[in-house]
C-alpha positions in Angstrom: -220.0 -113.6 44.0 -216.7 -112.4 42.2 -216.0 -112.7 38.9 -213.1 -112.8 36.7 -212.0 -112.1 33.0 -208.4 -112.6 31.5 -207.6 -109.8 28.7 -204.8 -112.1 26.9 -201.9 -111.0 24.7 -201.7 -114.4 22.7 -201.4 -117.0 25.3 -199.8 -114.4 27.8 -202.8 -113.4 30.6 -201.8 -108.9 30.7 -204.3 -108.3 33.0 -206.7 -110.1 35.3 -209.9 -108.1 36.0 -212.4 -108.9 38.8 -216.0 -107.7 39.5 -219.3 -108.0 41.6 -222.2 -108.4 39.5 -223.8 -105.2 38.5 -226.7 -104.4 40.9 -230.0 -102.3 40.0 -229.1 -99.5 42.3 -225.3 -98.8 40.9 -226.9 -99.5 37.6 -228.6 -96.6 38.3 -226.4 -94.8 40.0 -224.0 -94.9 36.8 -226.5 -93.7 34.3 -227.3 -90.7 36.5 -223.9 -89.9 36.5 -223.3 -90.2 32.4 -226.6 -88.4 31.8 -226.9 -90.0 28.7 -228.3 -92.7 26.8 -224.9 -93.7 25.2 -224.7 -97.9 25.7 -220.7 -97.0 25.1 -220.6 -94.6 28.1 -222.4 -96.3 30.0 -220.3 -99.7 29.7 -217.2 -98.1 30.2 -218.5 -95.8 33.4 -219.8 -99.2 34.3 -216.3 -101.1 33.7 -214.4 -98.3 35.7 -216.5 -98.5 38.7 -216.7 -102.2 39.4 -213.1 -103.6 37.9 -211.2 -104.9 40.6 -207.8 -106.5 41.4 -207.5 -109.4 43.0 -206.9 -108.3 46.1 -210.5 -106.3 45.5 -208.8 -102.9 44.9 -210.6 -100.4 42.2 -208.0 -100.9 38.8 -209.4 -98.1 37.6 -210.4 -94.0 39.3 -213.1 -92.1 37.8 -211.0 -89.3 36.5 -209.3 -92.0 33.9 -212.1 -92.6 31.6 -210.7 -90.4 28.7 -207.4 -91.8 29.2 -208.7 -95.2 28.8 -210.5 -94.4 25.8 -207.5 -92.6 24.0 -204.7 -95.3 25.9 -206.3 -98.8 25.2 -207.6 -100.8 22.3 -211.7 -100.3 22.0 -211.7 -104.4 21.3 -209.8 -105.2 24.9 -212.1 -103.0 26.6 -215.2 -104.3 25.0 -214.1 -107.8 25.8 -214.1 -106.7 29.6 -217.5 -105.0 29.3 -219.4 -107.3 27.7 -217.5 -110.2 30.2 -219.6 -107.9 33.0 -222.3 -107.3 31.6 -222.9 -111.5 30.7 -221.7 -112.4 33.7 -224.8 -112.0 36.0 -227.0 -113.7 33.2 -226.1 -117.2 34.6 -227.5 -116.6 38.0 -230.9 -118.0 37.9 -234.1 -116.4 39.5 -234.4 -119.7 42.0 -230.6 -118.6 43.0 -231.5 -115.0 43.2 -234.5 -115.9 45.2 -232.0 -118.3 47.9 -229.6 -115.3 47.9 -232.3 -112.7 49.5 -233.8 -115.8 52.2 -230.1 -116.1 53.3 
């Protein structure tokens, strides 16, 4: 399942991100490599990692994380974060449970 989130300047779309939903294993594998507790770190280690194109190309390289955090508004980058973090609340347990039979 892909999904998508529209970072808007007024009615104008800037940026159209895509993303898998967040699995336990790179869940894990991104607070291992933060080594810390820090909810902020962790969303934006978690944003850079599974933010996509639409042609499912990374937007974003590990190496850019202070950039990001000195280049871009904290408010447009929160909007994508918590837009990934939401987005796997929707898919029910019965869902989840058809996903791993198929």
């Amino acid at each position: 399942q892909l999904y998508k989130h529209e970072v808007k300047d007024g009615d104008d779309v800037v940026l159209e991100v895509y993303w898998h939903p967040l699995t336990i294993a790179e869940r894990e594998s991104i607070q291992k490599k933060i080594n810390t507790d820090d909810s902020n770190d962790f969303a934006l280690t978690m944003m850079i990692q599974k933010a996509l194109d639409e042609d499912g190309k990374r937007l974003f390289q590990d190496g850019e994380k202070s950039q990001l955090k000195n280049a871009v508004e904290a408010s447009v980058l929160q909007d994508i974060q918590l837009a990934m973090l939401a987005s796997g609340s929707e898919h029910k347990v019965e869902e989840a449970k058809a996903d791993l039979k198929s």
